[in-house]
VOVEXBA-234121 format. One record per residue (C-alpha): x, y, z; residue number from 1. Coordinates in steps of 0.2 Angstrom, whole numbers, m for minus. Each point is the difference from the previous one (the first is absolute). Layout:
! residues N
    xx    yy    zz pos
     X     Y     Z NUM
...
END
This chain:
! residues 609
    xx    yy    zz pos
  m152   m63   157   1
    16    m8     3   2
    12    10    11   3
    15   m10   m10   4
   m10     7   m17   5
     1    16     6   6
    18     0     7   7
     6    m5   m19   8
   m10    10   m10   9
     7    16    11  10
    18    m7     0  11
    m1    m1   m18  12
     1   m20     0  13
   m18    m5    m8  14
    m1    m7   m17  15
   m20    m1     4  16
    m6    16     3  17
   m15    m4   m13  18
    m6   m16    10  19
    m3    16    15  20
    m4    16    m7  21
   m14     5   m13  22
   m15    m5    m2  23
    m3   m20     4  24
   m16   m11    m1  25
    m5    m8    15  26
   m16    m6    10  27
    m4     5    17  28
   m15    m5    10  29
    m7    m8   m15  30
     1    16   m11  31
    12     2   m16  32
     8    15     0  33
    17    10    m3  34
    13     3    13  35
    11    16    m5  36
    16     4     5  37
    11    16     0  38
    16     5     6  39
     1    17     2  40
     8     6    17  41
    m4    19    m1  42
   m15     0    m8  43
   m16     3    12  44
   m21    m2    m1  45
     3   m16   m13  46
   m16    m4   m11  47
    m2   m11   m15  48
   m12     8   m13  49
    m4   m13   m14  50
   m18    m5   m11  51
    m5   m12    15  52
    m4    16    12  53
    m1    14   m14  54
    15     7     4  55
    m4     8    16  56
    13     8    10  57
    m8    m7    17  58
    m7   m15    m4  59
    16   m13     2  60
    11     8    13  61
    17   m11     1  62
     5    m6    19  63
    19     7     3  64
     5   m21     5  65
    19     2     5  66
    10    16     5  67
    10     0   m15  68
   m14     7    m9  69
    m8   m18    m7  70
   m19     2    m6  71
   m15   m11    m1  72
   m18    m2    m4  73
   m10   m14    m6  74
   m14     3   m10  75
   m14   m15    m5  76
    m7     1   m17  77
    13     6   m10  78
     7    m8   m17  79
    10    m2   m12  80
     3    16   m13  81
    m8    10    11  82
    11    18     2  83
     7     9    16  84
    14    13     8  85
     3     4    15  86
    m4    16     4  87
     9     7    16  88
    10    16     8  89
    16     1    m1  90
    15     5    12  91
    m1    17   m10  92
   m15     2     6  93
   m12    m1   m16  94
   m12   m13    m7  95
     6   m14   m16  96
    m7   m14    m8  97
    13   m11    m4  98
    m1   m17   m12  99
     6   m16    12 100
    18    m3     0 101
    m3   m18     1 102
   m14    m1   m12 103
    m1   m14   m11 104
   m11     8   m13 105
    m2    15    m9 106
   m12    11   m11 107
     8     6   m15 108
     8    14    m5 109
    m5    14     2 110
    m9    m7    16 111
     7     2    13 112
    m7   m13    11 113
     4   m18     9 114
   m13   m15    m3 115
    m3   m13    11 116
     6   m17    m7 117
     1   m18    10 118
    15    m5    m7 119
     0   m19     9 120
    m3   m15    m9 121
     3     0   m18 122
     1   m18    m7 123
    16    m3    m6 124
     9   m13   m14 125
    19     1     3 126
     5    m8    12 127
    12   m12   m12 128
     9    18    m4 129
     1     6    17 130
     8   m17     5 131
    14     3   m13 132
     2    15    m1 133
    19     7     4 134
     9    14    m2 135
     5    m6   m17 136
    20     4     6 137
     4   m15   m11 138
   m13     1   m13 139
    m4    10   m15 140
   m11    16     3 141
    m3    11   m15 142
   m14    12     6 143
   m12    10   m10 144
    m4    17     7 145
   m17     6    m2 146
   m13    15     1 147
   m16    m7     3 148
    m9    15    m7 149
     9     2   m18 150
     6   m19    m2 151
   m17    m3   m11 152
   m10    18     3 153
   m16     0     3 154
   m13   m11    m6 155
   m13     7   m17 156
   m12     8    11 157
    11     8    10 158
     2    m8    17 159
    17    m5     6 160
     5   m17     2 161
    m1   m10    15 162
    12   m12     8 163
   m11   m13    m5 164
     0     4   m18 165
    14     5    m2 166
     7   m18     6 167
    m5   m13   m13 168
    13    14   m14 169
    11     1    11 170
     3   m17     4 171
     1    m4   m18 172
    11    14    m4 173
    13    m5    15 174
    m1   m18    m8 175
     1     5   m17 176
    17     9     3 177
     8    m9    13 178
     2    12    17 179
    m3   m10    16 180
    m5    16    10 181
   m12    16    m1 182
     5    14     8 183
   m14    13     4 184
     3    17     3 185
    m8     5    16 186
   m17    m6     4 187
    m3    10    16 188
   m14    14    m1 189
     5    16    m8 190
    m8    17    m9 191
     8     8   m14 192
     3   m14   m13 193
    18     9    m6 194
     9    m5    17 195
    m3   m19    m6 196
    m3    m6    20 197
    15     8     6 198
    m8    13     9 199
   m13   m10     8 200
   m13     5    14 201
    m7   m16     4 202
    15   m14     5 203
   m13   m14     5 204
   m14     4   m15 205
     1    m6   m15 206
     0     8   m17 207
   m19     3    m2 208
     4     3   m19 209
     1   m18    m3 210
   m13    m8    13 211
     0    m3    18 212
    12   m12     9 213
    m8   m17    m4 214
     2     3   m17 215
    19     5     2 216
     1   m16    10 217
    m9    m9   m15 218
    13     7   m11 219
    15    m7    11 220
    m9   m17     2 221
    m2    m3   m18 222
    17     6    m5 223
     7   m13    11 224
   m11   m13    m6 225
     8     4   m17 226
    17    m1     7 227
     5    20     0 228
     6     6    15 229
    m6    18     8 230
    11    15     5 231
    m6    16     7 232
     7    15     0 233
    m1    12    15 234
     4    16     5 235
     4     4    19 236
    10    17    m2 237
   m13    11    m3 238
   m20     4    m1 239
   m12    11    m9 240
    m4    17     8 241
   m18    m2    m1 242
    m7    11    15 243
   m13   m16     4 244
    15   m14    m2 245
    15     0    13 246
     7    17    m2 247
    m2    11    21 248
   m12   m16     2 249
    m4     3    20 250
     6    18    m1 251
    19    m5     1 252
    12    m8   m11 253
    m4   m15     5 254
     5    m9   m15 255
    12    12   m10 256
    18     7     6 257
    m3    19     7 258
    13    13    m5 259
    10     0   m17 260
    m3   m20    m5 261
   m18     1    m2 262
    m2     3   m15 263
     9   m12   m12 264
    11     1   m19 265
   m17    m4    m7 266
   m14    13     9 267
    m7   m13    11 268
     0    m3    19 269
    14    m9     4 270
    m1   m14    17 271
     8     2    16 272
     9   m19    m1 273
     8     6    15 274
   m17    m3     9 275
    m5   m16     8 276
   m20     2    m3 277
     5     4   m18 278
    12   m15    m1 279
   m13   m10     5 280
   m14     6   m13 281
    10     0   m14 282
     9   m18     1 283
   m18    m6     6 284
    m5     9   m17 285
    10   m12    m8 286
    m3   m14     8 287
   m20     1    m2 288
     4     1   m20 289
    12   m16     2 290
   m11   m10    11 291
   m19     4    m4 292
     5     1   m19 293
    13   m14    m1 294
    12    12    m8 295
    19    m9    m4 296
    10    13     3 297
    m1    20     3 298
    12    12    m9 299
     5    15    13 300
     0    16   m10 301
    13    15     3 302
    10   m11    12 303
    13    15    m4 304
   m11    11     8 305
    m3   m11    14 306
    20    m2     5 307
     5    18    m4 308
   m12    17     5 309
   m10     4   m17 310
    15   m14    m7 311
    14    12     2 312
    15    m7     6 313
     7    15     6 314
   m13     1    11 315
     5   m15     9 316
    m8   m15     4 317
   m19    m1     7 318
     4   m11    14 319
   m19    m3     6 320
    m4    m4   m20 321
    14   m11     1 322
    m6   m10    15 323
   m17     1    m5 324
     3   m10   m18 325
    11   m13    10 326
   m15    m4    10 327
   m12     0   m15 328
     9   m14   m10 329
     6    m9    15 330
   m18     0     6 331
    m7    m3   m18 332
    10   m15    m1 333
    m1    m7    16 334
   m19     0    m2 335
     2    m7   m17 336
    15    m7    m5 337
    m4    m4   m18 338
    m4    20    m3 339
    13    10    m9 340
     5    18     4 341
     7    12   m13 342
     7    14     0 343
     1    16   m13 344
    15     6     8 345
    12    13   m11 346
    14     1    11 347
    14    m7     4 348
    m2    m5    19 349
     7   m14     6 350
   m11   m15     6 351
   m17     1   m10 352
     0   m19    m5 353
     9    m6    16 354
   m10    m9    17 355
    m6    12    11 356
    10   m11    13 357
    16     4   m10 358
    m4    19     3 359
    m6     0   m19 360
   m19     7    m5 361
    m5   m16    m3 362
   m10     1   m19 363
     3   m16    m9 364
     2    12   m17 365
     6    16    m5 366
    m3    10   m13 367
    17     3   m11 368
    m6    17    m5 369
    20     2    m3 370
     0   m14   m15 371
   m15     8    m6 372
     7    18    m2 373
    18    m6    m7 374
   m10   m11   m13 375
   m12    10    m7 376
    13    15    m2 377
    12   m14    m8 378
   m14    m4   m13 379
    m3    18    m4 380
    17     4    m6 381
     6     2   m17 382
    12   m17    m3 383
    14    11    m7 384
     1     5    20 385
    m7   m15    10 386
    19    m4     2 387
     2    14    11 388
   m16    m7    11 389
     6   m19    m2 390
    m1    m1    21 391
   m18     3     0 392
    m5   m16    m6 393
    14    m8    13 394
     2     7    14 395
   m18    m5     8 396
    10   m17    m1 397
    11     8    12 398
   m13     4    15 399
   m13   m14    m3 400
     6   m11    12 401
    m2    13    15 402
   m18    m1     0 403
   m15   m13   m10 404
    m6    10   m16 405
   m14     4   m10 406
     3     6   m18 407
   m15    12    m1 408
    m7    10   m15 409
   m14     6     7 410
   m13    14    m1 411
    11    12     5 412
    10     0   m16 413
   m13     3   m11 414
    m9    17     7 415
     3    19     3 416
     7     4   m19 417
    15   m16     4 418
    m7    m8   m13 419
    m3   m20    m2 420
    12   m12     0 421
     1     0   m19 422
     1    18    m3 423
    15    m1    12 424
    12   m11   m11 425
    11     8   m14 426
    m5     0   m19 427
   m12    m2   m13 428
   m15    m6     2 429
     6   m15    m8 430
    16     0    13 431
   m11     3    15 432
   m10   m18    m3 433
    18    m9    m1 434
     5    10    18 435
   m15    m3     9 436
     2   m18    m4 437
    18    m2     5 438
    m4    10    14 439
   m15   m11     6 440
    11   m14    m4 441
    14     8    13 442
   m12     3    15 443
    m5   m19    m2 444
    18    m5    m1 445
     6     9    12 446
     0    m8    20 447
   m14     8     9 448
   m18    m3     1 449
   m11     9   m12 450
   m15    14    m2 451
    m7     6   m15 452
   m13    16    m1 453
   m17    m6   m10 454
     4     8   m17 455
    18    m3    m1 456
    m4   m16   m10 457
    m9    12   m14 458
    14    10    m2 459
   m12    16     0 460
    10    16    m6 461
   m16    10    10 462
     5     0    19 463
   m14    m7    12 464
   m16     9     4 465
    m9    m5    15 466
   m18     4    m6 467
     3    m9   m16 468
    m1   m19    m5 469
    20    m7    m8 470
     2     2   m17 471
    m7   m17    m6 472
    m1     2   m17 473
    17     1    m1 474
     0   m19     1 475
    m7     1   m18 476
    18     8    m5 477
    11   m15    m2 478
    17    11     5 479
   m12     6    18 480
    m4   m21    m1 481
    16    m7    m1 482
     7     9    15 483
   m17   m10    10 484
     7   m15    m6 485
    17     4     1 486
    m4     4    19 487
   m11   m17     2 488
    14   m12    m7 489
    13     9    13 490
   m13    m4    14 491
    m4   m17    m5 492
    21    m2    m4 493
     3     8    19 494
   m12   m13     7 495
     7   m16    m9 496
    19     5     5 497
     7    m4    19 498
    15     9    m6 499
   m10    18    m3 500
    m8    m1    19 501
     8   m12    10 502
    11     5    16 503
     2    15   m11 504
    10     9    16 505
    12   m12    m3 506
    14     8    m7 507
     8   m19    m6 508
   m14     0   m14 509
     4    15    m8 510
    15     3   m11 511
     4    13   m11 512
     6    m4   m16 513
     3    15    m9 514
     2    17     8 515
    10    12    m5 516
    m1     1   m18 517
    m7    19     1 518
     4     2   m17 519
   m10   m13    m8 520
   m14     3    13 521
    m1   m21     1 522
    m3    m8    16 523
    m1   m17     4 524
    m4   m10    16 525
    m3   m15     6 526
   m14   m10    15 527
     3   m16     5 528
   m10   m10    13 529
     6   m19     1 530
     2    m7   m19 531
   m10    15    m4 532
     9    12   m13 533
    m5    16    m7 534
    10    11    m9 535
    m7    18    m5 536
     4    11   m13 537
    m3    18    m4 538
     4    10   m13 539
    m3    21     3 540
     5     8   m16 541
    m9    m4   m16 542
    17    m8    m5 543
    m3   m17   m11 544
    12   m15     3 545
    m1   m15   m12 546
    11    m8    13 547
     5     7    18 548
     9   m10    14 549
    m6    m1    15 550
    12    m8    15 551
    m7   m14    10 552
     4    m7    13 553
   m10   m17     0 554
     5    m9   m16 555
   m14   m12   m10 556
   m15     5   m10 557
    m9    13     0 558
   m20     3    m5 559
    m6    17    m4 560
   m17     0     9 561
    m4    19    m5 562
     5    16   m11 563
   m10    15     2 564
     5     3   m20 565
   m10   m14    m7 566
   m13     3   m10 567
   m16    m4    14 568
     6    14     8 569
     2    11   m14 570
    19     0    m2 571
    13    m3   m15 572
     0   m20     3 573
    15     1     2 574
     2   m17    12 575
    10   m16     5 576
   m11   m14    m8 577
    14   m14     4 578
    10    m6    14 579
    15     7     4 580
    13    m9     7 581
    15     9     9 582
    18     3    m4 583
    16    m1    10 584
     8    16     8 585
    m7    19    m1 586
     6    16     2 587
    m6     3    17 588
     8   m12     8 589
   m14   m12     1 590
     2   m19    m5 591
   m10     0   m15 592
    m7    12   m12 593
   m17    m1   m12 594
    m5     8   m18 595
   m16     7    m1 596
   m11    12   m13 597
    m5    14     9 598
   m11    11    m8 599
    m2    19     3 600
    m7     6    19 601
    m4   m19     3 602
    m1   m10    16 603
     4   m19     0 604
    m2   m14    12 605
    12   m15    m2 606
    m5   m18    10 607
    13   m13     0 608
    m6   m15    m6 609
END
């Protein structure tokens, strides 16, 4: 045992607490074996009970190895899957048979137990995607969001998919419509199915649901293969209150906050980030997923409820919570400096986005949960009274340089009676398909890098359902089918133009051209990288112009490269077929001006040619 090792991981400072603790195979005087490790300072008369000794209470006593309550035992003959606890008496006094913290297996639900599993050693074939991977700060990132569970359902018989079969669809699907990234919701060991990994109890184990961690690792490796980059989502506020999980685990709290913050907003247990052992389980937690599993990027849930006690800022900040983020994603990238960190943050704290050495968080993105609000209440209005909303679709321009944004739509808009993104816009059924398209149109337009939930692309009027497969028979629906391919061309439009992605921060490549005009309800910008020029157009009302001027402020040509009211998209076909050349003078001031058809609720992208 390393006395440095030791030092860290009790500091809080160890991003490798897995490579330590748990259960580890090793070989010692010729015999294979398991070495287990706990932690668990007030905890007393320490056995581990498992299928290898029948799970007897005396047969593998642990040796207390260090005074700050660090246990050990090796144990020769024991394998994978094989299930244990530990079973041990607590500062309280009583006996518990706790799963391991540090387990890197699990049974599933509703066992209860950890399983042993050698995760060393898998072979494998990324290594040109490791090499150039980045943070993708100057590239395009459209990422699909995903439930592993309900994405296809379960198979005929019954069984539900694993990673490895759900891999081969999923790549073809991602290629198909144009995302270069998945997003899973998270992976780590949990029971009740409706918390959708939230409230975890095992940080280290992956989701048994879907296989054991080779195959998750399989999942990763082929995805990269294909080209798709990998992003996790994990969940380091809280835990499941599972009596056998973290919860009074050596009679204290040793994980959890004591007194009124225990318990968190949602019913779990919520971490003590203010305690170094803690600090370093949970970023070491993260760091197993990103480097045993090859993960590209980890998306931090609740940062709100990290900077502010149970996310109230009246409360005042959580400075342990605080100091404990900064370490994880200056850690995380100092150990791996291609790796993204993302943050779903809510607030308005300064700093989420900005170096750690710059006193800033330190997350390469943000989740611009603010554009998402303001937009979907903007598209829900009646467009007799959008006028009087007309700064919710501008003033996100406003703020989006104070921090690097993610655009997200994601599973959370489309639950708890919210309904989907479809039911949320205005009109008739026939108006809602025009919205959703302008609206998916805007979200790729706008700066920002972008997230999708699995479903949005369906346009499914019946909200998501985890124990249920998507609605994929609404692909034989051409209105339901046109918003997929409506979402695939903006994808595969995002990827082609610098001007959508590039040094997007950069507030020299973005202009707008038309945006005040609250009582049209028309707005108009403009991106330019280098001779790149795309102007884009959007109309909010269901308001028909044969011919509308637009200002511009480059003159030229101009190519209209997509209208979300064509026809494959289910529109009115209302479209600019030719060229446009511009004209001298506008009213806005700008230099030049241009004449366009702009059909009811339609989106246009202009190129100059």
């Amino acid at each position: 045992m390393s006395y440095d090792f030791i030092y860290d991981f009790l500091n809080g400072q160890t991003i490798e607490a897995h490579n330590y603790f748990g259960a580890h195979a090793e070989t010692r005087n010729g015999q294979h074996g398991f070495v287990f490790r706990l932690y668990a300072p007030c905890a007393s008369d320490v056995s581990v009970i498992g299928d290898f000794n029948g799970w007897d209470y005396g047969a593998s006593k642990l040796e207390r190895i260090h005074d700050c309550g660090i246990w050990e035992i090796f144990i020769p003959g024991v394998v994978d899957y094989q299930q244990y606890k530990y079973h041990f008496k607590t500062a309280r006094g009583n006996y518990v048979d706790k799963a391991d913290p540090y387990a890197f297996f699990a049974e599933m639900r509703p066992g209860s137990c950890s399983k042993i599993f050698n995760n060393k050693n898998f072979a494998w074939h990324d290594d040109d995607w490791l090499r150039q991977r980045t943070r993708n700060f100057d590239k395009p990132m459209s990422i699909y969001e995903m439930h592993l569970g309900s994405w296809r359902g379960k198979a005929e018989d019954g069984h539900i998919l694993s990673y490895e079969e759900i891999a081969e669809p999923l790549i073809n699907y991602i290629h198909e419509n144009g995302f270069t990234h998945v997003e899973f919701m998270p992976l780590c060991q949990y029971p009740f199915d409706g918390s959708w990994g939230y409230q975890a109890t095992g940080f280290f184990s992956v989701d048994s649901r879907y296989g054991n961690p080779f195959q998750l690792m399989s999942l990763v490796d082929r995805l990269h293969q294909a080209g798709i980059g990998c992003i996790i989502d994990f969940a380091p506020v809280h835990f499941a209150l599972d009596k056998w999980a973290l919860a009074n685990f050596d009679g204290t709290h040793m994980y959890e906050y004591g007194g009124k913050y225990r318990v968190s907003p949602w019913g779990s247990l919520q971490f003590d980030l203010g305690k170094d052992p803690v600090r370093s389980f949970l970023m070491s937690a993260m760091n197993y997923f990103v480097d045993y599993f090859h993960f590209d990027g980890v998306r931090v849930d609740a940062v709100s409820n990290i900077i502010y006690y149970n996310g109230d800022a009246s409360i005042g900040v959580n400075e342990g919570a605080v100091e404990f983020v900064k370490r994880l994603t200056a850690k995380i990238h100092i150990a791996h400096d291609s790796v993204m960190m993302i943050a779903e943050d809510s607030t308005s704290f300064a700093g989420t986005t900005k170096p750690t050495e710059y006193g800033g968080l330190g997350f390469d993105y943000k989740w611009d949960l603010g554009w998402m609000n303001d937009t979907l209440k903007y598209y829900s209005k009646d467009p007799i009274y959008k006028k009087y909303e007309h700064n919710k679709l501008t003033f996100s321009m406003a703020y989006f340089y104070a921090d690097n944004f993610m655009l997200p739509l994601s599973h959370d808009e489309v639950v708890h009676g919210k309904g989907t993104i479809i039911n949320k816009m205005w009109g008739d059924y026939y108006q809602k398909f025009n919205l959703i398209r302008n609206l998916y149109t805007y979200q790729f337009a706008h700066p920002g890098k972008k997230l999708n939930f699995m479903g949005n692309e369906l346009a499914s009027f019946d909200e998501w359902n985890e124990n249920k497969s998507l609605p994929w028979n609404l692909k034989t629906f051409p209105k339901h089918d046109s918003v997929s391919r409506c979402m695939r061309d903006l994808n595969l439009i995002y990827r082609s133009e610098k001007a959508m992605y590039f040094e997007e921060h950069n507030p020299a490549h973005f202009r707008w051209l038309m945006v005040d005009n609250n009582d049209q309800s028309v707005f108009a910008f403009e991106r330019t990288v280098d001779e790149d020029t795309l102007v884009f157009v959007f109309n909010m009302t269901p308001n028909f112009y044969d011919r509308y001027t637009i200002p511009i402020l480059h003159g030229g040509t101009y190519k209209e490269i997509f209208n979300s009211d064509k026809d494959v998209y289910s529109g009115d076909n209302q479209f600019n077929g030719l060229p446009i050349k511009t004209g001298e003078g506008s009213f806005e001031g700008l230099p030049y001006h241009m004449e366009i058809k702009l059909g009811s609720f339609a989106a246009c992208i202009f190129k100059k040619i």
